[in-house]
C-alpha positions in Angstrom: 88.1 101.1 99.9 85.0 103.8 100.7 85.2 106.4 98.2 86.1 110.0 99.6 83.3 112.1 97.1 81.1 113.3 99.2 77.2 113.6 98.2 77.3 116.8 96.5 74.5 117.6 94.0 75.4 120.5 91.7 74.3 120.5 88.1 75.8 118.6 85.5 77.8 121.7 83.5 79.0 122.6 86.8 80.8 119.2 87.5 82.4 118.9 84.5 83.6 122.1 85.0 85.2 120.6 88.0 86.3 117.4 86.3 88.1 119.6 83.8 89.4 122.0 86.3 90.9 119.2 88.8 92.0 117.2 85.5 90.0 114.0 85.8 88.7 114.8 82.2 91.4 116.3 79.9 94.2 118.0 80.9 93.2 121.4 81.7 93.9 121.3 85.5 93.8 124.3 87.1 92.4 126.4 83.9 89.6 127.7 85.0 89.3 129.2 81.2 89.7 126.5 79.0 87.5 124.3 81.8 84.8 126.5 81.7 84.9 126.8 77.8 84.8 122.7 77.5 82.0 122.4 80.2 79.7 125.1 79.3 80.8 125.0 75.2 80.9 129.0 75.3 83.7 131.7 73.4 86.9 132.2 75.4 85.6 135.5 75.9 82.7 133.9 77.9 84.7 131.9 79.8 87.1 134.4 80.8 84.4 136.2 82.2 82.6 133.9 84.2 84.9 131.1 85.2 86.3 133.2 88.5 82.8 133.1 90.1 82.5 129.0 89.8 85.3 129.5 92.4 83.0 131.4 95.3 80.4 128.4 95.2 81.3 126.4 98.1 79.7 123.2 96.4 82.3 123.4 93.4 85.0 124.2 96.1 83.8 121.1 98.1 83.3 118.9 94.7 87.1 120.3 93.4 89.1 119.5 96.3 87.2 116.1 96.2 87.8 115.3 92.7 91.5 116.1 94.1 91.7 113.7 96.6 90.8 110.6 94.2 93.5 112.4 91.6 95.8 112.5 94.5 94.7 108.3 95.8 95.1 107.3 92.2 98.7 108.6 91.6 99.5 106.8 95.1 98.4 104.4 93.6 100.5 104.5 90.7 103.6 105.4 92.1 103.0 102.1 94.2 103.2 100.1 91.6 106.0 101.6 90.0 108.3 101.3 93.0 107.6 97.5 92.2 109.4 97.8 89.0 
């Protein structure tokens, strides 16, 4: 199966800002605070502040809603298998 990430190069903090934020790493998804706190290792305060504009970058759109797709394939997955049971 061809994997749907497309070739997006953004730095490093800023992907595991995404990996945090979709949940691939942790359960934090969808908190843009505590995601931005864990990617960037900052104060809440800090976070709070700047996670909002991580959302008006159209690469950590792009690499978000990719990182949901394979979220999204792997719990098909899952519920595939279960349906088995």
């Amino acid at each position: 199966m061809k994997s749907p990430l497309k070739e997006v190069k953004i730095p490093i903090k800023q992907e595991l800002f995404c990996k945090y934020y979709t949940g691939l790493i942790w359960k934090c998804f969808g908190n843009g605070t505590i995601s931005y706190m864990n990617a960037y290792e900052c104060s809440y305060e800090s976070a709070q502040a700047n996670w909002p504009r991580m959302l008006g970058n159209d690469r950590i759109i792009s690499m978000i809603n990719d990182f949901l797709k394979v979220n999204l394939q792997k719990k098909e997955k899952k519920w595939k298998i279960e349906e088995h049971f």
